[in-house]
C-alpha positions as a Markdown table, in Angstrom:
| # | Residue | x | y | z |
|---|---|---|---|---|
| 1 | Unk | 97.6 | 109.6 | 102.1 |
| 2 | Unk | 100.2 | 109.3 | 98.7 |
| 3 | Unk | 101.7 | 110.9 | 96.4 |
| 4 | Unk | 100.8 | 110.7 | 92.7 |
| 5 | Unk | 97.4 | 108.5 | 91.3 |
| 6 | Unk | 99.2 | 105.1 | 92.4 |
| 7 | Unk | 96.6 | 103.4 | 89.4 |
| 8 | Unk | 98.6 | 99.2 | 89.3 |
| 9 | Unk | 99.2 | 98.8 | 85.4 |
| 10 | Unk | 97.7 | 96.2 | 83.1 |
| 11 | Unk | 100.0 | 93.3 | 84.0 |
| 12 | Unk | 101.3 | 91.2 | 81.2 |
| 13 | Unk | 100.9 | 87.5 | 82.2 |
| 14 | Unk | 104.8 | 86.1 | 82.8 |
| 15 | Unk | 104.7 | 82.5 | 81.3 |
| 16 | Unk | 105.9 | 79.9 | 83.6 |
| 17 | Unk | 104.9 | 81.8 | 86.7 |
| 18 | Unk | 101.6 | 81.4 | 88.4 |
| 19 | Unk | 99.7 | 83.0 | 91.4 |
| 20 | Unk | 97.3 | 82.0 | 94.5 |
| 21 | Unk | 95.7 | 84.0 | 96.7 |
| 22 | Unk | 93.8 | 82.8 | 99.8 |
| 23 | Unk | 92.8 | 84.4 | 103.5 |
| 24 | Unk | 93.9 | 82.9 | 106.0 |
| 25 | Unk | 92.6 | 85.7 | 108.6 |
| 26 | Unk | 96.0 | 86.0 | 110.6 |
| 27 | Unk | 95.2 | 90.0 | 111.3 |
| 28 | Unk | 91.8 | 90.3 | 110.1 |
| 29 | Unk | 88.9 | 87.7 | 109.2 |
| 30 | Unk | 88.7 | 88.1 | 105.0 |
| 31 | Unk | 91.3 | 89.7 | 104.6 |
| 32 | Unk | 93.9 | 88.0 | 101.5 |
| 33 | Unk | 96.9 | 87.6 | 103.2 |
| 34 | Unk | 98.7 | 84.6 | 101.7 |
| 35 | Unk | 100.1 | 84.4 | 98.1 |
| 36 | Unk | 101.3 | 82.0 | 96.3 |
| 37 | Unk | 104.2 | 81.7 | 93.6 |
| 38 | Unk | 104.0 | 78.7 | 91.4 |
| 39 | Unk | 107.1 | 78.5 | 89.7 |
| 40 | Unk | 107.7 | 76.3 | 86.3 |
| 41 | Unk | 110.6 | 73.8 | 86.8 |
| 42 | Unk | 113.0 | 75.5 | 85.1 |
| 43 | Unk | 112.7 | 78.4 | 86.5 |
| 44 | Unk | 115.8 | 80.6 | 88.1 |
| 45 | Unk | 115.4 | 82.8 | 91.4 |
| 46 | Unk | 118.1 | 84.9 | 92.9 |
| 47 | Unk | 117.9 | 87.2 | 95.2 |
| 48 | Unk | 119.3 | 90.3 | 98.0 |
| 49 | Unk | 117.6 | 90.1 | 101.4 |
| 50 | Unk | 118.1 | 92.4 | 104.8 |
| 51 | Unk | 121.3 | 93.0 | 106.6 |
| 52 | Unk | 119.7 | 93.4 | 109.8 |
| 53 | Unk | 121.4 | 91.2 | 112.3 |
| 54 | Unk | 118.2 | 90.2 | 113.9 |
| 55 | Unk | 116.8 | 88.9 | 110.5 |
| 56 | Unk | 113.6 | 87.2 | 111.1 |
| 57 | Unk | 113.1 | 83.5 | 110.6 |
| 58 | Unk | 111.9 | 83.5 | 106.9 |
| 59 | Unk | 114.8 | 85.2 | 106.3 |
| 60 | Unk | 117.0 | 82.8 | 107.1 |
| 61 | Unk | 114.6 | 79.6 | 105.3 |
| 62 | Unk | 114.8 | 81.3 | 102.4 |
| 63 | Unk | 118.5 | 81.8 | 102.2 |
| 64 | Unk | 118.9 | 78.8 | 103.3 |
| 65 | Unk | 116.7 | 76.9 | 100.6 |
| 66 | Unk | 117.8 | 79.1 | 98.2 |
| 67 | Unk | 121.2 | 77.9 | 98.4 |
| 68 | Unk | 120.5 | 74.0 | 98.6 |
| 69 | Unk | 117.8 | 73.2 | 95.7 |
| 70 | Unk | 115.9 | 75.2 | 93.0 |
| 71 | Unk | 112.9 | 76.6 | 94.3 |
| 72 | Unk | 109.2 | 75.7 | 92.8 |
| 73 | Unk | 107.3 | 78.0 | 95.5 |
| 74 | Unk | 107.2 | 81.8 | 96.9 |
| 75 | Unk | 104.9 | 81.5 | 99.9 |
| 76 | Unk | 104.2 | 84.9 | 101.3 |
| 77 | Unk | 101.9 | 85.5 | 104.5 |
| 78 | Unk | 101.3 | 89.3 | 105.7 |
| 79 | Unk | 100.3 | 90.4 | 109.4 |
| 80 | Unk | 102.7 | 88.7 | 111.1 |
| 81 | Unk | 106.5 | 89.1 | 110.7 |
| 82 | Unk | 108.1 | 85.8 | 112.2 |
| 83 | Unk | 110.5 | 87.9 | 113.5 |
| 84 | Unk | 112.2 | 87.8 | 117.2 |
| 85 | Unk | 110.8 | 84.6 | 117.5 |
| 86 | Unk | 114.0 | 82.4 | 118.2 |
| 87 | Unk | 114.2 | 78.8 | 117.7 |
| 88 | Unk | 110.5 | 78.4 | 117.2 |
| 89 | Unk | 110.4 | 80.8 | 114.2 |
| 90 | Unk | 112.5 | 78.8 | 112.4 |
| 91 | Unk | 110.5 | 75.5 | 113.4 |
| 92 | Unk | 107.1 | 77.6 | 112.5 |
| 93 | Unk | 108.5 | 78.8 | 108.8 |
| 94 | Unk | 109.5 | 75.2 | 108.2 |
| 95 | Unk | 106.1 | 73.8 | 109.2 |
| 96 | Unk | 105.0 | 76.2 | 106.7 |
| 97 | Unk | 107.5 | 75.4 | 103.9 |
| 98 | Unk | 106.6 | 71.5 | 104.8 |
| 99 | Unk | 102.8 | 72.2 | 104.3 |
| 100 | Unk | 103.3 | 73.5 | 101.0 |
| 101 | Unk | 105.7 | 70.9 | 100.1 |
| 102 | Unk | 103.1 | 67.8 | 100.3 |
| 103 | Unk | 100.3 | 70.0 | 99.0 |
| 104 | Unk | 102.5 | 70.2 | 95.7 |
| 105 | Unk | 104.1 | 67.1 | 96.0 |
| 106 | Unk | 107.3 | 68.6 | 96.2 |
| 107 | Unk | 110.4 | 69.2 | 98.6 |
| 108 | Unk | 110.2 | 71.1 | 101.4 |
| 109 | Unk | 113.2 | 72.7 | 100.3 |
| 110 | Unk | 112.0 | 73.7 | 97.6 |
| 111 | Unk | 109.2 | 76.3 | 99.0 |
| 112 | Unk | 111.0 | 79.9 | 99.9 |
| 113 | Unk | 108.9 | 81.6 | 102.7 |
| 114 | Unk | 108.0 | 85.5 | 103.6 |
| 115 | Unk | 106.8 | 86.9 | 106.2 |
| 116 | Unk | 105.9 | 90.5 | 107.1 |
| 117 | Unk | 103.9 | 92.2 | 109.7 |
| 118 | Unk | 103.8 | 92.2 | 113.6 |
| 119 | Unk | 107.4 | 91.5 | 115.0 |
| 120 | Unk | 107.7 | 89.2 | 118.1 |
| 121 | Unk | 104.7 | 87.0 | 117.6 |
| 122 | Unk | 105.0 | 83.2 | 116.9 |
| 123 | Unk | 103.4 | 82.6 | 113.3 |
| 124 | Unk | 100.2 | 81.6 | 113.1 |
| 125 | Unk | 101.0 | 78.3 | 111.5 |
| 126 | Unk | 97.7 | 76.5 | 112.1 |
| 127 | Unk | 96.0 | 79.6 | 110.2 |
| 128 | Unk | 98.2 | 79.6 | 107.5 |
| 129 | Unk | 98.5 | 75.5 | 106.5 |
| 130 | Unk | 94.5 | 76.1 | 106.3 |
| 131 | Unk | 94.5 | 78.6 | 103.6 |
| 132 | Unk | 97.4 | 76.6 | 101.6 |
| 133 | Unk | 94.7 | 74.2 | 99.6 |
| 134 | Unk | 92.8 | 77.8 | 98.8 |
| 135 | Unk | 95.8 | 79.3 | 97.0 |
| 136 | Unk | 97.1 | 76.2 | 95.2 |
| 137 | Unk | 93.6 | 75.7 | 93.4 |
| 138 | Unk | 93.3 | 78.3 | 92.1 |
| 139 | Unk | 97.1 | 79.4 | 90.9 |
| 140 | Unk | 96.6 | 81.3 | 87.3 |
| 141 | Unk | 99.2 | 83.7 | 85.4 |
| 142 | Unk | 97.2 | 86.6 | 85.7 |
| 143 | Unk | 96.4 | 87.3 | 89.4 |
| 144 | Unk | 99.8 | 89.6 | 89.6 |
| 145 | Unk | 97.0 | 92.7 | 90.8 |
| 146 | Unk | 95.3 | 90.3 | 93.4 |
| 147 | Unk | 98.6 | 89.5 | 94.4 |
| 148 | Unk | 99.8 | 93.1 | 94.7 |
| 149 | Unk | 97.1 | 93.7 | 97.0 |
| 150 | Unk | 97.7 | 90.5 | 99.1 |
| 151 | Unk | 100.9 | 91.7 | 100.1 |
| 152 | Unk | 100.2 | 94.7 | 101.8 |
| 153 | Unk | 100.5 | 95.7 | 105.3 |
| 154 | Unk | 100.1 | 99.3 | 106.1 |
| 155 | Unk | 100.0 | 100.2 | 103.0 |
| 156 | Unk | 97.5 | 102.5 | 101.6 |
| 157 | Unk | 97.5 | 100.7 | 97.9 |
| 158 | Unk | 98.9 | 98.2 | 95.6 |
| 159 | Unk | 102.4 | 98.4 | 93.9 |
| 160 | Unk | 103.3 | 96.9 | 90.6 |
| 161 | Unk | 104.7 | 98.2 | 87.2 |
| 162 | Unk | 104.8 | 96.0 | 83.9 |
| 163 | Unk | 106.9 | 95.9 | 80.7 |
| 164 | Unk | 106.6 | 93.8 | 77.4 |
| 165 | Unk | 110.1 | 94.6 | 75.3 |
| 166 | Unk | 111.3 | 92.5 | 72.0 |
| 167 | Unk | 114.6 | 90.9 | 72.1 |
| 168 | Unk | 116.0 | 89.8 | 68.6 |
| 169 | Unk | 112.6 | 88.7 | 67.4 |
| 170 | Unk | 111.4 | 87.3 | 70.9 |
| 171 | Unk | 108.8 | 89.2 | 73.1 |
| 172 | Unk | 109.6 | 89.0 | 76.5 |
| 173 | Unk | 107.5 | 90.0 | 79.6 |
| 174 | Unk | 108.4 | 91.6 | 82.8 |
| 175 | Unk | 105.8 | 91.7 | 85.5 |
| 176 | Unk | 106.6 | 92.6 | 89.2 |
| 177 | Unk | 104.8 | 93.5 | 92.8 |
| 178 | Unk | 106.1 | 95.4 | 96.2 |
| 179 | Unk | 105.2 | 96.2 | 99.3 |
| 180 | Unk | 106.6 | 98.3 | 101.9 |
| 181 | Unk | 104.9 | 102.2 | 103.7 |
| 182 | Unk | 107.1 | 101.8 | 106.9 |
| 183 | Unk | 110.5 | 100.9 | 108.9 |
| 184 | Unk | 112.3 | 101.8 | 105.2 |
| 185 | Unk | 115.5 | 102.3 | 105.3 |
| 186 | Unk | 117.4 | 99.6 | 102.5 |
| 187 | Unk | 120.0 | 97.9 | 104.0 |
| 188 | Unk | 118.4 | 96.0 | 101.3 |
| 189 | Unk | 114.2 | 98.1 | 102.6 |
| 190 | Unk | 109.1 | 96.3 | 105.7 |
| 191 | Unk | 109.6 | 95.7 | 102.3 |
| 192 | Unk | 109.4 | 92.6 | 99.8 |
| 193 | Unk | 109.9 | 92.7 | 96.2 |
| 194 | Unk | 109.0 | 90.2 | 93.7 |
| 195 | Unk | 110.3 | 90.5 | 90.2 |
| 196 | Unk | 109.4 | 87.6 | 87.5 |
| 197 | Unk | 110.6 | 87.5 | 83.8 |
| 198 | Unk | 110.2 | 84.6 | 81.2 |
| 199 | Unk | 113.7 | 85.8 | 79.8 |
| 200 | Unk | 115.9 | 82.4 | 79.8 |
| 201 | Unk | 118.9 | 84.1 | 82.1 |
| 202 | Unk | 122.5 | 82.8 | 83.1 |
| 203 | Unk | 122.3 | 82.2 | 86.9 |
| 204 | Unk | 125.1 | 84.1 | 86.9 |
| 205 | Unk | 123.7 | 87.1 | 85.0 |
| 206 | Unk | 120.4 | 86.4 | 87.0 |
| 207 | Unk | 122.2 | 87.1 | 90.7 |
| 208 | Unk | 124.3 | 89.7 | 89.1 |
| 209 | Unk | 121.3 | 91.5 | 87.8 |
| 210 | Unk | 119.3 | 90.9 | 91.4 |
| 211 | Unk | 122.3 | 92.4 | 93.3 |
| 212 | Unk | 122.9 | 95.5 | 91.1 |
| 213 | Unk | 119.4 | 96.5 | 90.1 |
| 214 | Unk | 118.3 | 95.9 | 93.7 |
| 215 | Unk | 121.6 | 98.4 | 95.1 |
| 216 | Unk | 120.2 | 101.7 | 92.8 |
| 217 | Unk | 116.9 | 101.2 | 93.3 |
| 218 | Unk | 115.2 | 99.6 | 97.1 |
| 219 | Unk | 118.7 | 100.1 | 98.3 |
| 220 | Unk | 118.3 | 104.0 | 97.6 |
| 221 | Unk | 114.8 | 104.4 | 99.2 |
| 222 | Unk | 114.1 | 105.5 | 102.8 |
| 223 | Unk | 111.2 | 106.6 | 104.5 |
| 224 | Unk | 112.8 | 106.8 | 108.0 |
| 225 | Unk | 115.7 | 105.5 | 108.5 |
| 226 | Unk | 114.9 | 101.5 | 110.0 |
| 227 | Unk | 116.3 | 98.8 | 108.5 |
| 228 | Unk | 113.4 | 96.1 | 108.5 |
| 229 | Unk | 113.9 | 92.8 | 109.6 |
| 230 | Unk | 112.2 | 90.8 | 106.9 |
| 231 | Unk | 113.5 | 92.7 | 103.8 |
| 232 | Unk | 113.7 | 90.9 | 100.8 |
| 233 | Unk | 114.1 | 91.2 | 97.2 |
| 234 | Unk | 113.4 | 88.3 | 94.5 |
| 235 | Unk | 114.1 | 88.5 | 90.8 |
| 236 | Unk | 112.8 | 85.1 | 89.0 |
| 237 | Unk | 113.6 | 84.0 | 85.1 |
| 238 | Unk | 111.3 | 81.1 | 83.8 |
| 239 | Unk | 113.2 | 81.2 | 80.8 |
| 240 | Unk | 110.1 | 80.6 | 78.3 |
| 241 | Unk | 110.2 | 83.7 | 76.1 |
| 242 | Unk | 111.5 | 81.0 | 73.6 |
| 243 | Unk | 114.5 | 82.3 | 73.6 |
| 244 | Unk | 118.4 | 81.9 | 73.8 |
| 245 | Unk | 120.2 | 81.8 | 77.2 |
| 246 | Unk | 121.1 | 85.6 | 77.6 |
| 247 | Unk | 124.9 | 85.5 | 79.2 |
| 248 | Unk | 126.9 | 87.6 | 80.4 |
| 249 | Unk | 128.4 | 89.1 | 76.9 |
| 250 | Unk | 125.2 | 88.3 | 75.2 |
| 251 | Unk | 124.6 | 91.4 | 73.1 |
| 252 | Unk | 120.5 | 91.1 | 74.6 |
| 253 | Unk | 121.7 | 91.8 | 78.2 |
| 254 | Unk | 122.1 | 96.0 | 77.9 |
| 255 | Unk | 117.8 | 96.2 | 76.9 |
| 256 | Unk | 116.7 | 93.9 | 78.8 |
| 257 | Unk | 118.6 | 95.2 | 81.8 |
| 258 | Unk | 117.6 | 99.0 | 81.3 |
| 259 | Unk | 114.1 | 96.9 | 81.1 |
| 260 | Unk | 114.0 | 95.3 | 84.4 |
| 261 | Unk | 115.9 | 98.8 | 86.0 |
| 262 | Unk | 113.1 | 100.4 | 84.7 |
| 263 | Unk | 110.5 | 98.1 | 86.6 |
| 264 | Unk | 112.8 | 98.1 | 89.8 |
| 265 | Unk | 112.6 | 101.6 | 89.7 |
| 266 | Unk | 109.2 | 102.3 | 89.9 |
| 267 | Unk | 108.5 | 99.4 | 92.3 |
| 268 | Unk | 111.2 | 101.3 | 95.0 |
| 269 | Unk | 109.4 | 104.5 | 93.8 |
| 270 | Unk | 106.0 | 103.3 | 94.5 |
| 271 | Unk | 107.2 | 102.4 | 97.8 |
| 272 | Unk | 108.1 | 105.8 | 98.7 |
| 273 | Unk | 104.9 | 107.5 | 97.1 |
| 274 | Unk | 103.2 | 105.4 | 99.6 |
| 275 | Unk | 105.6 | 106.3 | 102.5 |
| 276 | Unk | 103.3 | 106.6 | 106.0 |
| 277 | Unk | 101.7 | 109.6 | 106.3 |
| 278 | Unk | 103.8 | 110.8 | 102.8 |
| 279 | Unk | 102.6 | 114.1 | 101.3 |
| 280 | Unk | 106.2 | 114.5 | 98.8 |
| 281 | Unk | 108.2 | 112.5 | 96.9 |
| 282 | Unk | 111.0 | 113.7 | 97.3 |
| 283 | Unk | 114.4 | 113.1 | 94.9 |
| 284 | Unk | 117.7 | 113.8 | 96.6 |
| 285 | Unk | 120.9 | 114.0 | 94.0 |
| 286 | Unk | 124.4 | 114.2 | 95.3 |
| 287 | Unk | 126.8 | 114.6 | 92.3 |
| 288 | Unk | 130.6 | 116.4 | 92.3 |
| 289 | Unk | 131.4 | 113.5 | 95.1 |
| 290 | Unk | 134.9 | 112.1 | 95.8 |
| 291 | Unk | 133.0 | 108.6 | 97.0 |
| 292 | Unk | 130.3 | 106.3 | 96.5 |
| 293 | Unk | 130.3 | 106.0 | 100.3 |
| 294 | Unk | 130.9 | 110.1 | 100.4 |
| 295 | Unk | 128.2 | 110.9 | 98.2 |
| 296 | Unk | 125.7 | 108.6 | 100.1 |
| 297 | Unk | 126.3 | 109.7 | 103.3 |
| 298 | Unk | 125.5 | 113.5 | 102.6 |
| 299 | Unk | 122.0 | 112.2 | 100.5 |
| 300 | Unk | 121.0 | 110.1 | 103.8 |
| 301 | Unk | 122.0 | 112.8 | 106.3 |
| 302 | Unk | 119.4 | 115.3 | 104.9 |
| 303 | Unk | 116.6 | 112.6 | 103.8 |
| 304 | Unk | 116.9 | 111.1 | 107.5 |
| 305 | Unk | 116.5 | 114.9 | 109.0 |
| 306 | Unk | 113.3 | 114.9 | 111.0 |
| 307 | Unk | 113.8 | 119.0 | 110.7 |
| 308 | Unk | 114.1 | 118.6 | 107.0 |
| 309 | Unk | 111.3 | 115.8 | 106.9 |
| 310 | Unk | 108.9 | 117.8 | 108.7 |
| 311 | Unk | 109.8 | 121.7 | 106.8 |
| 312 | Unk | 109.0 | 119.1 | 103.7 |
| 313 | Unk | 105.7 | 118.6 | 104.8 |
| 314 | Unk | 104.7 | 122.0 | 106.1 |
| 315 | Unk | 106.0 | 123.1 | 102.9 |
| 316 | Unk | 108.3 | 125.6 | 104.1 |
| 317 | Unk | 111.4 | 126.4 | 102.6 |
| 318 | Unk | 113.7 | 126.3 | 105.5 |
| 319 | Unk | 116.7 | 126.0 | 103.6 |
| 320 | Unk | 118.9 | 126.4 | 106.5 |
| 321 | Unk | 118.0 | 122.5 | 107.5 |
| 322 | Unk | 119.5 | 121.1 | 104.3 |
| 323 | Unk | 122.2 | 122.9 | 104.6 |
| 324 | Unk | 122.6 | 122.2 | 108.0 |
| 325 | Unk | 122.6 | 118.5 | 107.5 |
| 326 | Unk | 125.0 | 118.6 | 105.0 |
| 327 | Unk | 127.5 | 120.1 | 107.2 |
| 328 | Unk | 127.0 | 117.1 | 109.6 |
| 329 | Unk | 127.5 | 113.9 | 106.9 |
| 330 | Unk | 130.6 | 113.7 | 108.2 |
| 331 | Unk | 132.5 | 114.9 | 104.7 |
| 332 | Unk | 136.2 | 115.9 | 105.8 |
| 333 | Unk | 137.4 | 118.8 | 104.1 |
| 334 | Unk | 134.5 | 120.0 | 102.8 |
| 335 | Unk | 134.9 | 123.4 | 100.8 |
| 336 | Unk | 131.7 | 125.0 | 101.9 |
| 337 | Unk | 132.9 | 128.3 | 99.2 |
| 338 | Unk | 132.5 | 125.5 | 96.5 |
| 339 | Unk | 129.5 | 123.8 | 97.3 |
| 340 | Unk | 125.9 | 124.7 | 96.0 |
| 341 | Unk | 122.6 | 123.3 | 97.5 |
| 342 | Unk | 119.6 | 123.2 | 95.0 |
| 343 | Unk | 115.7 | 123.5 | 95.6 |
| 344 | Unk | 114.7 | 122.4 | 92.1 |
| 345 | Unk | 115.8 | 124.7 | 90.5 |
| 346 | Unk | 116.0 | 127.4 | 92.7 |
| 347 | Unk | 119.4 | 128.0 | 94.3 |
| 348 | Unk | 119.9 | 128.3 | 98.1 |
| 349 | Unk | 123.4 | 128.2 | 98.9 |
| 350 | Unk | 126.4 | 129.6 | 97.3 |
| 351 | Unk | 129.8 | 130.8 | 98.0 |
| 352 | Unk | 129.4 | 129.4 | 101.6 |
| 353 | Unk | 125.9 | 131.3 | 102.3 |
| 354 | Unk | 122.7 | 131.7 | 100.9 |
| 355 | Unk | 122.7 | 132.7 | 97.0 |
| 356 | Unk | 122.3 | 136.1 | 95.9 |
| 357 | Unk | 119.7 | 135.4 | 93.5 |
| 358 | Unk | 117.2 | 133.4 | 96.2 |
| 359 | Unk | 114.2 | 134.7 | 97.7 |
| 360 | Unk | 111.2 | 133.0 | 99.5 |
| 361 | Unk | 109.0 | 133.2 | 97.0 |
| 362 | Unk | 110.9 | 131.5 | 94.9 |
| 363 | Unk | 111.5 | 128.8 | 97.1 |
| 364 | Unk | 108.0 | 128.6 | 98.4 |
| 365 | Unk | 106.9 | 128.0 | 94.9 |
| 366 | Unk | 109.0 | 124.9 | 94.6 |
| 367 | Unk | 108.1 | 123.7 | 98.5 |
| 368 | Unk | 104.6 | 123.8 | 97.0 |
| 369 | Unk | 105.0 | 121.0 | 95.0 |
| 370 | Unk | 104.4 | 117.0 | 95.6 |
| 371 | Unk | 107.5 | 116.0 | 93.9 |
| 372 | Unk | 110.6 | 118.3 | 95.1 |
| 373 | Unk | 114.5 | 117.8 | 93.9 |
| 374 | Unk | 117.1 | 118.7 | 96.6 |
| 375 | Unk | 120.4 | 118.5 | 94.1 |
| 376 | Unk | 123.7 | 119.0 | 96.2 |
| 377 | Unk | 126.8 | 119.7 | 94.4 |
| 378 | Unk | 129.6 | 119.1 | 96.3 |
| 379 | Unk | 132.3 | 120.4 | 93.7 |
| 380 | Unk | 134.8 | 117.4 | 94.7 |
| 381 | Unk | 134.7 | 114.7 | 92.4 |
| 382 | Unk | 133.2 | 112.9 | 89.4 |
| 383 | Unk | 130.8 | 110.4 | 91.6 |
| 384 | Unk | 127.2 | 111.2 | 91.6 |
| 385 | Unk | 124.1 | 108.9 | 93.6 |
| 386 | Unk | 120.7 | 109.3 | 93.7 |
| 387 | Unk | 118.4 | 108.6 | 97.4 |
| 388 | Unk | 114.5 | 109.0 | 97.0 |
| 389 | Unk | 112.7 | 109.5 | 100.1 |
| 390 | Unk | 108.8 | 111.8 | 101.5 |
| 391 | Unk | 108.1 | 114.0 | 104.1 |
| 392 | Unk | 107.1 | 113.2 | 107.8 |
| 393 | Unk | 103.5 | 114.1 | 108.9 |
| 394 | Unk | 101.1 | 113.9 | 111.6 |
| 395 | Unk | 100.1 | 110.6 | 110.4 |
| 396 | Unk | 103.7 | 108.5 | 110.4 |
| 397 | Unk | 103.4 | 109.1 | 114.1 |
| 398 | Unk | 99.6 | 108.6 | 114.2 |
| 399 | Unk | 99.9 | 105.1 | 112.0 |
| 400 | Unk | 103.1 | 103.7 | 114.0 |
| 401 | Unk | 102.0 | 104.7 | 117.6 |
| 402 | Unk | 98.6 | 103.1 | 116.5 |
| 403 | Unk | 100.1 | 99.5 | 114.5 |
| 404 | Unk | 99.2 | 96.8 | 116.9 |
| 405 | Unk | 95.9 | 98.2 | 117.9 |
């Protein structure tokens, strides 16, 4: 069950950046669950990763090798997490990382692992070294759909969005995969993202661009509130669109940013579209805010509601919910006279109460609908933010109570 057709586009090749595939049968015998990223030498990777104090052991690789050489590998494994797994998660991702390494001829510190999955289970590292010679024979530009699809974990289809843009005479490609259905809630959001351009970026620009287009798009997605443990985000530049260096004041930056915001975008979309169990897509917009932080808090409160969540998905217009959340985010002051709460673009609440132009028909009409806008305008400030987020049904509960079996 999603929202929307879901269809992966026509990926454009990204030069410098090549793809394995391989099964390595660490949930089910077949199964692709290892992918490779082959990256050219020159090639620049920043990235964001989870906040959650109990970050699992990739995790904490992948920082770690991030920050002491310039990587030449992505090595991603699904159906098991490598999280709360101590000391021996740490030794397991590096036997990994190690593998890789002197299949490639390279350093060990040099190969960033992911994991996602099962939580608490050691890593099936014997499994997964097996299936390394698989994906490094075969590593081609143009697996990004095979890729999309080896990445998945309870989700119900692949994820990836494409752009080709021209930059002063230059064409430059922008190709990019997630993953992610449950325990959404950014804090950075299970989800992993991997972006890959052959712009020629300013590691500077390239982390700045990671951190901001990574904060308004998985950091503004929620399906129900968990923080994963293995989140992570990568944004890679092979710098081969033949190009110059695009820097900070570099009069190319603005397009080619509002490019890759575009393909962020519809990766965090896609992510809620295929929420677990998700029947909406839902958009909620928070603008007349006195804070960032304000403005947030109200657009969480309502898309974590279970009451809200569920009246989404039975389609019922229960307005009183939204409003009801609202009053709890914890706003101080709040002028509830002032404030106006949107279905679409039906009005629900005015001058403290329920509008005088609403009735239930015409919010029934909009409840109807797979994509729904809840617009709250709290009639404080200038600052407006964005959350999107889906509905809770019978299946979230069926799917979770059911994930290890």
């Amino acid at each position: 069950m999603a929202v929307g057709p879901g269809t992966l586009p026509d990926f454009f090749p990204v030069a410098g950046i090549k793809l394995g595939i391989a099964s390595a049968g660490i949930k089910k015998p077949g199964r692709k669950d290892i992918v490779v990223f082959e990256l050219a030498p020159e090639t620049r990777v920043a990235g964001i990763f989870t906040r959650n104090q109990f970050c699992a052991a990739p995790v904490v690789l992948s920082r770690r090798h991030l920050s002491q050489d310039a990587p030449r590998y992505l090595l991603i494994n699904t159906g098991n997490a490598n999280a709360g797994t101590g000391e021996r998660g740490l030794t397991d991702a590096a036997a990994c990382c190690e593998a890789l390494a002197k299949e490639a001829g390279i350093s060990a510190s040099q190969v960033l692992p992911f994991s996602t999955g099962v939580i608490g289970e050691p890593l099936p590292v014997a499994k997964i070294v097996s299936a390394l010679p698989e994906a490094l024979a075969d590593t081609r530009e143009d697996r990004w759909a095979e890729a999309a699809s080896g990445i998945m974990t309870t989700d119900t289809r692949p994820k990836g969005a494409s752009r080709q843009l021209d930059l002063d005479g230059h064409r430059v490609t922008i190709s990019g995969i997630s993953k992610g259905a449950g325990m959404i809630r950014p804090n950075m959001a299970t989800m992993l993202g991997f972006i890959a351009t052959d712009a020629r970026l300013a590691p500077e620009v390239l982390q700045t661009l990671a951190s901001e287009l990574g904060e308004k798009s998985f950091n503004r997605i929620t399906i129900d509130g968990d923080t994963s443990t293995n989140d992570a985000c990568m944004l890679m530049a092979s710098g081969q669109y033949g190009g110059p260096e695009i820097t900070a004041d570099s009069p190319l930056l603005p397009e080619l940013r509002a490019a890759l915001q575009d393909v962020y975008l519809e990766l965090a979309h896609a992510i809620v579209r295929d929420g677990e169990g998700a029947t909406k897509f839902v958009t909620i917009d928070v603008s007349g805010a006195a804070s960032q932080q304000e403005a947030l808090d109200v657009a969480y409160t309502v898309a974590h509601s279970p009451l809200v969540k569920t009246a989404l998905f039975a389609s019922d217009p229960n307005w009183g919910r939204i409003l009801a959340a609202v009053g709890r985010a914890g706003v101080e002051n709040l002028d509830l006279n002032a404030l106006e709460i949107y279905l679409g673009d039906v009005c629900l609440v005015r001058n403290g109460g329920r509008a005088d132009d609403y009735s239930e028909a015409r919010g029934q009409a909009v409840m109807d609908q797979e994509e729904i806008t809840i617009a709250i305008d709290l009639k404080r400030g200038n600052v407006r933010e964005t959350v999107w987020t889906c509905d809770f049904s019978h299946d979230y509960v069926t799917i979770n109570a059911e994930y290890r079996t």
